[in-house]
C-alpha positions as CSV (number, residue, x, y, z in Angstrom):
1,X,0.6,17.6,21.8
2,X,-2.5,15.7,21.0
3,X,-3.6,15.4,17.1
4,X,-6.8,16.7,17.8
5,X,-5.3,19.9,19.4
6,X,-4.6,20.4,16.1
7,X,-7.8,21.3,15.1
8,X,-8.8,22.9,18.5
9,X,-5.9,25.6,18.0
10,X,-6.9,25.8,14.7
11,X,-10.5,26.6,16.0
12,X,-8.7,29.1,18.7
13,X,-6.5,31.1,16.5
14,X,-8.6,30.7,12.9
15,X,-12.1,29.7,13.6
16,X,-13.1,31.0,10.1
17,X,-10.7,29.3,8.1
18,X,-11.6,26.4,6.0
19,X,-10.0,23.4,7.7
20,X,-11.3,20.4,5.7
21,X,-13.2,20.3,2.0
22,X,-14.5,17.2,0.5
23,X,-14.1,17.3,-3.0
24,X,-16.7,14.9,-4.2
25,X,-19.8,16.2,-1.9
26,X,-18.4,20.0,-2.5
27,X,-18.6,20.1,1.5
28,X,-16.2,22.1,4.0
29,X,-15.6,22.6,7.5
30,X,-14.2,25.8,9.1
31,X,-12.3,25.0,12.1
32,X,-14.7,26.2,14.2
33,X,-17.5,23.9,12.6
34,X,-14.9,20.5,12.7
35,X,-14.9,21.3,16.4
36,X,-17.9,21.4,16.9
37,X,-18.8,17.8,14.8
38,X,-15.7,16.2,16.6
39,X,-17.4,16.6,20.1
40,X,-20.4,15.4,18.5
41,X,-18.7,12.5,16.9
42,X,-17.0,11.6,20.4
43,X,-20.1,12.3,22.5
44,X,-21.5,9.4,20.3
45,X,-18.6,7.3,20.4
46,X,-18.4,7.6,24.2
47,X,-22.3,7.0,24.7
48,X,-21.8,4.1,22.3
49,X,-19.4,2.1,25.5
50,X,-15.7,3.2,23.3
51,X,-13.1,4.3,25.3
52,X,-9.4,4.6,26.4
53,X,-7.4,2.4,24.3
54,X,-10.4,1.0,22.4
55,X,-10.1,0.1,19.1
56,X,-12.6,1.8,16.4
57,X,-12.3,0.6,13.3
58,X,-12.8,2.8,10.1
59,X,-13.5,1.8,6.8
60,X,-14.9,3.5,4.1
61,X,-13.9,5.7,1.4
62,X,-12.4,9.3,1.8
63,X,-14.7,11.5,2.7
64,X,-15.7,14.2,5.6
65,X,-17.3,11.8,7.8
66,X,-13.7,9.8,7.5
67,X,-12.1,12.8,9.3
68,X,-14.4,13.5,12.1
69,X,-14.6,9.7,12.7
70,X,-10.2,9.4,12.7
71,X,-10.6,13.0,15.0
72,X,-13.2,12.1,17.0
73,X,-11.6,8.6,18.5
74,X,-8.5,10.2,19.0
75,X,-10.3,13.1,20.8
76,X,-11.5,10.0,24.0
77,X,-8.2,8.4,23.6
78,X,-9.5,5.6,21.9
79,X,-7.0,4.1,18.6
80,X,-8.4,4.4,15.3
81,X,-7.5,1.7,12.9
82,X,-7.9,2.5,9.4
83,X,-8.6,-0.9,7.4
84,X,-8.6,-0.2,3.4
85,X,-12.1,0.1,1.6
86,X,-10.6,-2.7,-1.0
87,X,-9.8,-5.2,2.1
88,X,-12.9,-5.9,2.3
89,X,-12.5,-9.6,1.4
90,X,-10.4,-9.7,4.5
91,X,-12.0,-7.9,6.9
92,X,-11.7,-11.1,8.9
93,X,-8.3,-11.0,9.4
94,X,-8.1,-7.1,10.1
95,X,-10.7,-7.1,13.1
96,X,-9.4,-10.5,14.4
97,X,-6.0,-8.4,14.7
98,X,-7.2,-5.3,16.6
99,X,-10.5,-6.4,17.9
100,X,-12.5,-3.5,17.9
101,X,-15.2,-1.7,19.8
102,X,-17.3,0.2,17.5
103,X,-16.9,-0.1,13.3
104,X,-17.7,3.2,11.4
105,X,-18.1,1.8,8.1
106,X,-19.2,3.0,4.3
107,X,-22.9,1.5,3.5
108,X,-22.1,-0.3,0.5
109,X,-20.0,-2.7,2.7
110,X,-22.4,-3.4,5.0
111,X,-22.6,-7.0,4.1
112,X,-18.6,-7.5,4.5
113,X,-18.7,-5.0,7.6
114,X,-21.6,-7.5,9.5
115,X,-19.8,-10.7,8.8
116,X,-17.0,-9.7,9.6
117,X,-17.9,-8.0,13.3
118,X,-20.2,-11.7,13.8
119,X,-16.9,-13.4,13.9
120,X,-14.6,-11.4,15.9
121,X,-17.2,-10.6,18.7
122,X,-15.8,-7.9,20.1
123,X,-17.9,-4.9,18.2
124,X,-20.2,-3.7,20.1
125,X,-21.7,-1.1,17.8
126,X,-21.8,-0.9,13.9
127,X,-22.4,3.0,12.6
128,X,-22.9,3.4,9.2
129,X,-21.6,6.9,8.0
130,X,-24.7,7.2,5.0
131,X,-27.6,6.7,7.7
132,X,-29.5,4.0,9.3
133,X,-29.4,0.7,8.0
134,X,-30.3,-2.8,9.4
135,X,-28.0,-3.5,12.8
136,X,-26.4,-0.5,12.4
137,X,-26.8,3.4,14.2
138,X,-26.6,6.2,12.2
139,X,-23.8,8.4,11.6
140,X,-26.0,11.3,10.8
141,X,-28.4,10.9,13.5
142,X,-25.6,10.6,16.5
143,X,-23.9,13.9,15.2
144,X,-27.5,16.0,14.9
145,X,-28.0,14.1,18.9
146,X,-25.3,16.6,19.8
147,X,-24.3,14.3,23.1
148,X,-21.3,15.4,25.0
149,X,-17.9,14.2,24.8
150,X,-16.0,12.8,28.0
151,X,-12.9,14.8,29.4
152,X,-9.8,14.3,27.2
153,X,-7.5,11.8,28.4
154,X,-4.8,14.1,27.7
155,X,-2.3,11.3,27.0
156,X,0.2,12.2,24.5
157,X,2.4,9.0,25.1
158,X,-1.3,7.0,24.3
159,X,-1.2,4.9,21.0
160,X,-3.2,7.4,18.4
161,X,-3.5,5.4,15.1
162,X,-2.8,1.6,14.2
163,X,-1.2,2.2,10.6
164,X,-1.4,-1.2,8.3
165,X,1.2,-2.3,6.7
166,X,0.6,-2.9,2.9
167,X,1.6,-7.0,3.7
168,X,3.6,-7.6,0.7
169,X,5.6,-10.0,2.6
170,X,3.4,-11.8,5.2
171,X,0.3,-10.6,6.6
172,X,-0.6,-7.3,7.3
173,X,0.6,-5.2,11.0
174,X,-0.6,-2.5,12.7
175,X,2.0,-0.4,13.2
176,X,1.5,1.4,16.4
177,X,2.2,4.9,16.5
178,X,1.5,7.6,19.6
179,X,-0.2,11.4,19.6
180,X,3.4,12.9,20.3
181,X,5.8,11.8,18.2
182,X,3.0,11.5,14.9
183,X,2.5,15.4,15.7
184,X,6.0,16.2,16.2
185,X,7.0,14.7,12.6
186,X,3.9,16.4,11.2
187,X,5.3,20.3,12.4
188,X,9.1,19.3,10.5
189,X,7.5,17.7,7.7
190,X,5.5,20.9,7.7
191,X,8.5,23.2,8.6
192,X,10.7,21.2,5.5
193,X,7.8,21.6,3.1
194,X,7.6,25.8,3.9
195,X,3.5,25.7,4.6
196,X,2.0,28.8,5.6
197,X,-1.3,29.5,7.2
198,X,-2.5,30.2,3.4
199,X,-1.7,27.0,1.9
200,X,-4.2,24.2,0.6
201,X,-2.8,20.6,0.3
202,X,-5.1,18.4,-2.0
203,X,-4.5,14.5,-0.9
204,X,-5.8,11.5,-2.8
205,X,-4.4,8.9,-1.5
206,X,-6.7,6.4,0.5
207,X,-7.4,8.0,4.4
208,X,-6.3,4.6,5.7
209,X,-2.2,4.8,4.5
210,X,0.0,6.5,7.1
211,X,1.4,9.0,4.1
212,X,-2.0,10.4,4.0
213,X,-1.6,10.9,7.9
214,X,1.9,12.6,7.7
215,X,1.5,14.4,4.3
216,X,-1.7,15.8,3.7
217,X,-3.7,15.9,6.8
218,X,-1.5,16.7,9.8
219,X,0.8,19.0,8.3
220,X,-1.4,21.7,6.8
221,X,-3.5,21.9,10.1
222,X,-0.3,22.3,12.3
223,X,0.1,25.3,10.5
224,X,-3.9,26.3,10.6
225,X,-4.1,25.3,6.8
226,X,-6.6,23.6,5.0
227,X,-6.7,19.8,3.7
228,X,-8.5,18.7,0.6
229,X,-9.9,15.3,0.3
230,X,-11.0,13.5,-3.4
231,X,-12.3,9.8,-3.2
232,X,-12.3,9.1,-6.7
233,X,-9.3,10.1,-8.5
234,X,-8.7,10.5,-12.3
235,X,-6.4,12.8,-14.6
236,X,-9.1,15.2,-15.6
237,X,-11.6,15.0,-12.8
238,X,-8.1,15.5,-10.6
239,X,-6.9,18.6,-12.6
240,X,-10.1,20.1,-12.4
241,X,-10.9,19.8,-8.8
242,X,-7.1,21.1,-8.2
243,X,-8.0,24.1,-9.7
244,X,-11.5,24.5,-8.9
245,X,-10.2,24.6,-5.2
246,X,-6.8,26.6,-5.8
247,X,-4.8,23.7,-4.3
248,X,-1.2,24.8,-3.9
249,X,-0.1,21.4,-2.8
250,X,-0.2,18.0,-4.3
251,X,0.1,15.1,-2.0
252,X,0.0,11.8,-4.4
253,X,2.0,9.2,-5.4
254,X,4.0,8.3,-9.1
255,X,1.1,7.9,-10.9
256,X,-1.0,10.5,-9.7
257,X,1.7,13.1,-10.6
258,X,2.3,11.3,-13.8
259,X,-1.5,12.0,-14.6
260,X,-0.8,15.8,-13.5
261,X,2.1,16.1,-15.6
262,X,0.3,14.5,-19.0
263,X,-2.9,17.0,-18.2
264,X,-0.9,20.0,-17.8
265,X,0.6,19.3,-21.2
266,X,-3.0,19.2,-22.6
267,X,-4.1,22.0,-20.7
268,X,-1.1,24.2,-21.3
269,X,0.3,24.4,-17.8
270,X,-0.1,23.4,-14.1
271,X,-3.3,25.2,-12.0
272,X,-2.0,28.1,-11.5
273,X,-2.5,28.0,-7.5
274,X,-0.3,24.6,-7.4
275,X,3.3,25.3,-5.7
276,X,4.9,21.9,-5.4
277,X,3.7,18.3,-5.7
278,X,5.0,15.4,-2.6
279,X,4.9,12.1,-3.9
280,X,5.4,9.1,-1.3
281,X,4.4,5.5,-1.6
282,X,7.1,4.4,-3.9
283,X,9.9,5.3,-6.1
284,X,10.0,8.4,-8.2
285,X,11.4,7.9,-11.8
286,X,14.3,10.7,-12.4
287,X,12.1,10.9,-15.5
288,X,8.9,12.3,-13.8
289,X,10.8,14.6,-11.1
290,X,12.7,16.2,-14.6
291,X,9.4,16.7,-16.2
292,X,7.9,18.7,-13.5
293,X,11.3,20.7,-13.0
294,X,11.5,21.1,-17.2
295,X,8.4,21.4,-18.2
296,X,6.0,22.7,-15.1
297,X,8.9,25.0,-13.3
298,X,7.7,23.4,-9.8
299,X,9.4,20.8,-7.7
300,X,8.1,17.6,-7.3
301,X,9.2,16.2,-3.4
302,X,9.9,13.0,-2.9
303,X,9.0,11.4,0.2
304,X,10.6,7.8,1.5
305,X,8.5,6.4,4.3
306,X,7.2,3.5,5.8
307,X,3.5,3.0,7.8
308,X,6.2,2.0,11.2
309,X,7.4,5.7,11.1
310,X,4.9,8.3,11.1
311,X,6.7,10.2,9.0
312,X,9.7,10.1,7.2
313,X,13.6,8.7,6.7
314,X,13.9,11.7,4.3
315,X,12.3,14.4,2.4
316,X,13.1,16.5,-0.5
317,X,13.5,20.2,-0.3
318,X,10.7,22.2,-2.2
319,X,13.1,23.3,-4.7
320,X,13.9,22.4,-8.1
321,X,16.2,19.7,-8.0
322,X,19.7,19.7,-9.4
323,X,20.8,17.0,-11.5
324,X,23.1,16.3,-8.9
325,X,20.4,14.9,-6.6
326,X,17.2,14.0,-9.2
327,X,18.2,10.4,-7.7
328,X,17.7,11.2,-4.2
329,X,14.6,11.1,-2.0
330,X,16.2,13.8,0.1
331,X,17.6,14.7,3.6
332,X,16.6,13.4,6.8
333,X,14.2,15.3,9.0
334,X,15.7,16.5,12.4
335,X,13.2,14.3,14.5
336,X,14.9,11.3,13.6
337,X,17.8,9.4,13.4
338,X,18.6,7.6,10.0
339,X,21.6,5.8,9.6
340,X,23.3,3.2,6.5
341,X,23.8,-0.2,8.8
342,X,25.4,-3.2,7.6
343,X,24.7,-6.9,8.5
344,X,25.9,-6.7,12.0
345,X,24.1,-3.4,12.5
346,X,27.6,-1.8,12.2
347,X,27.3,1.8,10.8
348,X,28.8,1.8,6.8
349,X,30.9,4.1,5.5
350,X,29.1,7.4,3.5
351,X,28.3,6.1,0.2
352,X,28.4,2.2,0.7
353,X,24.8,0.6,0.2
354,X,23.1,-1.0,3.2
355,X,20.0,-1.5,4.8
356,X,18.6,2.3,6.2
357,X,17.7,2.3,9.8
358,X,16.4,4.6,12.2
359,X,15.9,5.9,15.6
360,X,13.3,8.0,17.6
361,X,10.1,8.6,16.6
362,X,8.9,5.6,15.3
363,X,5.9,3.2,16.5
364,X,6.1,1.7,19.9
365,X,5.4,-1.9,18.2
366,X,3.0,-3.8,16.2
367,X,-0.4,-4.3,17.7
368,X,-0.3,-8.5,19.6
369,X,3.0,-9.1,17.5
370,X,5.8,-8.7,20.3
371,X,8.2,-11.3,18.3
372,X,7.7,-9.1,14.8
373,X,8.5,-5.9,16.8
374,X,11.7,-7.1,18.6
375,X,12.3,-8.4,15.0
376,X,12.0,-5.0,13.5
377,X,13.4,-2.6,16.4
378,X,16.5,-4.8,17.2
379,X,19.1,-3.6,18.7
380,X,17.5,-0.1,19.2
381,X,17.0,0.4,15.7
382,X,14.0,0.0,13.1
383,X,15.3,-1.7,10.1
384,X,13.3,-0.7,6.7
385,X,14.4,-4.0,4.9
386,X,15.7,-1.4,1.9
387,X,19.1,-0.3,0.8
388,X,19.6,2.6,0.2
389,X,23.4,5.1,0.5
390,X,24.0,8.1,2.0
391,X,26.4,10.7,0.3
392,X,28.5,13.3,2.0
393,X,26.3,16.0,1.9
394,X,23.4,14.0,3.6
395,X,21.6,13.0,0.7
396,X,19.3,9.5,0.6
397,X,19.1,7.5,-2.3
398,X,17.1,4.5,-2.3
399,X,18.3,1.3,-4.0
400,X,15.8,-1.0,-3.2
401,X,13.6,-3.5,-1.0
402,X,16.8,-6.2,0.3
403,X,14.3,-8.6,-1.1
404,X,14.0,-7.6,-4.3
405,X,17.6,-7.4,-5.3
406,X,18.6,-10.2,-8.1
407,X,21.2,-12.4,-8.7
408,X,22.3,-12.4,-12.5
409,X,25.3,-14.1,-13.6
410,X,27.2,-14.1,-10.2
411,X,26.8,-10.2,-9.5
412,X,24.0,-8.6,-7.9
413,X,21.3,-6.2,-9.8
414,X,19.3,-3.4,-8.3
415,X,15.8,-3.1,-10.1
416,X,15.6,0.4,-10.1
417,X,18.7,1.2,-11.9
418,X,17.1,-0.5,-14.7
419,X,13.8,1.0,-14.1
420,X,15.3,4.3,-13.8
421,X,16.7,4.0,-17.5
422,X,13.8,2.8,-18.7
423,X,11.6,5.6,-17.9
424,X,14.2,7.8,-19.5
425,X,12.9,6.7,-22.8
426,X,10.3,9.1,-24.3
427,X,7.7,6.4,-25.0
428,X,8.1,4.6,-21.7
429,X,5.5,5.5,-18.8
430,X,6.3,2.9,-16.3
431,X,8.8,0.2,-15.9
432,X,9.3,-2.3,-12.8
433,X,11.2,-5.3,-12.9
434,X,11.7,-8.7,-11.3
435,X,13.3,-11.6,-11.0
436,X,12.5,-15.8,-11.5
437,X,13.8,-17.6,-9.4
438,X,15.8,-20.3,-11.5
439,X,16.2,-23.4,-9.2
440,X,19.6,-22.5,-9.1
441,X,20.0,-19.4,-7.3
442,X,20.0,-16.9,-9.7
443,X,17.3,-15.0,-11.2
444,X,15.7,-14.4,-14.8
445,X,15.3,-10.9,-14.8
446,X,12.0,-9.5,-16.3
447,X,11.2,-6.1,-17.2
448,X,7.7,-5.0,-17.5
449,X,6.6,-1.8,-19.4
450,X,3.4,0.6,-20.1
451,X,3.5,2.7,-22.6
452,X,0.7,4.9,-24.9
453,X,1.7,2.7,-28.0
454,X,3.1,-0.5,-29.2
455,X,6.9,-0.3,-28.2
456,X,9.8,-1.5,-30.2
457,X,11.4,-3.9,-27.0
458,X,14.2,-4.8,-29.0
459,X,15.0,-1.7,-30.1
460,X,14.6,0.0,-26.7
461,X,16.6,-2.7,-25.0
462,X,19.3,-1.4,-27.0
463,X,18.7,2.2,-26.0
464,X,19.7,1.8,-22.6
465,X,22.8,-0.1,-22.7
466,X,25.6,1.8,-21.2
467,X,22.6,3.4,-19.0
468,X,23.3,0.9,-16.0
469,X,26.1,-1.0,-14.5
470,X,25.2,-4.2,-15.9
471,X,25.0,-6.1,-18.8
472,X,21.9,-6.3,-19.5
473,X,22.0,-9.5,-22.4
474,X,19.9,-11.6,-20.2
475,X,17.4,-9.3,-20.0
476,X,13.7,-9.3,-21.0
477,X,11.1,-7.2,-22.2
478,X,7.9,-7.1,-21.7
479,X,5.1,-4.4,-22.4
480,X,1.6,-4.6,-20.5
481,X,-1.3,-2.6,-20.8
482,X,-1.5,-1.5,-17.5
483,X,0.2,-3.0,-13.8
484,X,-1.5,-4.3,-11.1
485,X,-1.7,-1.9,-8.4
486,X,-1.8,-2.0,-4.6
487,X,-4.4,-0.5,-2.6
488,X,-2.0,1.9,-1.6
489,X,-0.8,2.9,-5.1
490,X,2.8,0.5,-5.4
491,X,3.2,-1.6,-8.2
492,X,2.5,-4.9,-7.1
493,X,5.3,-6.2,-8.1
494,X,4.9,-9.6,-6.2
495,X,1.8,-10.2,-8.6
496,X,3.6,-10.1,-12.2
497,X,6.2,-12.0,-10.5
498,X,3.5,-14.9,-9.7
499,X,2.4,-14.2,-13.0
500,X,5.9,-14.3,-14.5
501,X,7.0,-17.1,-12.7
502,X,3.9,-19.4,-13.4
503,X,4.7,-18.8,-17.1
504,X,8.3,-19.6,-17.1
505,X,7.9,-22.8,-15.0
């Protein structure tokens, strides 16, 4: 299946049914109306010279436009390639890497967006989504011109989506990842999460990350659902709006549902529509996952992905969790193989920590980086670069990016054991730690903490020994007001360790 027959047999069996809202502009789409401004959107596209295996690049902030744009290049078989509104300082690098054909772009980047298209030389047409500007076609205007779209390519093996890595270690790639298998992980991820034709999943999480794709926008339509978009995301403007629209799932990531949690304690509860949260794009404290068991009654599900996959190494159920597995990101989904491998890509026994793999399912390569994807899909396999163990029962637990493990007094440390007692602590909200490199090595480790108030460090030092499996003397404390962020919503842990690292010399 195509993923814009996913909105075409939504059209066919629920043409009534809201199929996208847009938070912000209070704007939705029945199926039968997204349709109908898909065709449009393609008709332009195709009349603008885009086709087969074109790239069009999108960049802008979430919004309804942002759909039919994503929709309507799939619909001609052209690849749409999601750059990140705050890229937009390197917008060179991005279109160098995928030259595109046509750039659909938000008008308050118009001066980024231009320079950017003057260098690569490829783009033959800029369309700005708020209406005419400068060297640019209208969004508006080429819908209302109602031109009509080409026959569908009908290629289901055809690269859909190039899915950017966030490029914490090197440069950003485009994943590359196909109509059949993206749409095939969407109906398990779907069929794992229990949606029903009544459901209304709230995402968000910037259009342009893959878990948006997977979580929030595929699955509910597979199931003739509708998806809820929200560019600008806080605590109360985000409690609100979940209400206000009767959302019944929550697609965000650690913070978001830590903002959800802290407003439902204010408010006296959850919206009373809201049936489980997902959370994806990092680790989920035991601490959070507890809260929304305890306090809320509703399971929060983590996710473990990666923008290579199009979907996931494993998912929670949408139950509450038991102690048992509140460390575990969940099971495996049945269109994919995931598997514990050691060094020489030898399968490890259940419950030893390696690096998780997988098979099937997964992109077909990075976009003009043949040596990066036989790097990453050797032997048959893609390799994640994180440990993680697999118990008997077929449980994931994460333990880590392989590069982020330290070195501390001749044993090895796993930063989220530490993190994970951390945010046990009533007066912790985040934690993350990381290592200096000490010439020598070995690392310094450094934990960094939020919190509401000024925290005691020495003190709460002390209240997690005997919480991990290390000694934790040579460990330090730090508390921050708030961490730097990547644009998908990770700590970026790479910048307090620049930070860090400057400072200790």
């Amino acid at each position: 299946m195509l993923l814009h027959q996913l909105v075409t047999d939504g059209a066919m069996h629920r043409p009534d049914h809201t199929a996208f809202h847009w938070v912000e502009r209070n704007k939705s789409l029945t199926y039968s109306e997204a349709v109908a401004q898909i065709e449009a959107a393609a008709g332009a596209f195709h009349e603008l010279g885009a086709r087969k295996g074109d790239r069009i690049t999108i960049f802008a902030h979430n919004g309804m436009d942002y759909l039919l744009s994503m929709f309507a290049a799939w619909r001609i078989g052209a690849i749409s390639s999601l750059v990140n509104i705050k890229f937009a300082d390197e917008l060179d690098y991005y279109f160098a890497d995928h030259t595109p054909s046509l750039v659909v772009y938000t008008h308050d980047k118009m001066a980024e967006v231009k320079a950017a298209a003057d260098k690569v030389g490829t783009v033959k047409h800029l369309i700005c989504m708020d209406g005419h500007q400068e060297g640019a076609a209208s969004f508006p205007q080429l819908l209302a011109a109602n031109l009509p779209a080409p026959a569908d390519p009908g290629d289901e093996s055809a690269i859909a989506h190039l899915s950017y890595t966030s490029g914490t270690t090197g440069q950003p790639k485009g994943a590359c990842l196909a109509h059949e298998p993206t749409q095939t992980a969407a109906a398990v991820i779907g069929e794992r999460l229990r949606y029903s034709r009544d459901d209304i999943s709230f995402g968000p999480s910037a259009l342009s990350s893959s878990y948006q794709l997977v979580a929030n926008l595929l699955p509910p339509l597979r199931n003739h659902a509708t998806t809820i978009v929200m560019k600008d995301w806080t605590a109360e403007a985000g409690y609100a709006a979940l209400k206000k629209t009767g959302a019944t799932i929550l697609v965000g990531n650690p913070p978001v549902l830590t903002d959800l949690l802290e407003q439902a304690r204010l408010n006296g509860g959850a919206p009373e529509s809201l049936r489980l949260s997902m959370s994806g794009g990092g680790p989920v404290p035991q601490a959070l996952k507890k809260g929304w068991r305890d306090e809320l009654s509703l399971p929060l599900v983590e996710s473990y992905g990666q923008s290579e996959i199009g979907g996931f190494f494993g998912l929670a159920d949408p139950v509450l969790p038991t102690d048992e597995h509140l460390g575990a990101v969940g099971r495996p989904l049945p269109d994919k193989e995931v598997r514990i491998l050691g060094a020489n890509d030898e399968e490890l026994p259940i419950g030893q920590a390696g690096e998780v793999c997988l098979r099937g399912g997964c992109m077909t390569g990075y976009w003009g980086k043949p040596e990066k994807t036989d790097e990453a899909l050797r032997g048959g396999w893609l390799h994640s670069g994180d440990v993680g163990q697999m118990s008997a029962d077929d449980f994931l637990t994460m333990r880590g990016r392989v590069k982020e493990l330290l070195q501390v007094a001749g044993k090895t440390w796993f930063p989220r054991d530490i993190e994970e007692a951390l945010m046990t602590l009533d007066d912790i909200r985040e934690a993350a730690v990381v290592g200096l490199d000490d010439g020598k090595g070995e690392h310094k480790p450094i934990a960094f903490v939020t919190s509401a108030s000024a925290v005691d460090l020495e003190q709460t030092k002390v209240n997690i020994v005997g919480k991990t499996p290390y000694d934790i003397v040579p460990l330090e404390l730090k508390q921050i007001a708030e961490f730097p962020m990547t644009p998908t919503g990770k700590i970026a842990k790479a910048t307090l360790q620049e930070e860090a690292q400057e400072d200790f010399g």
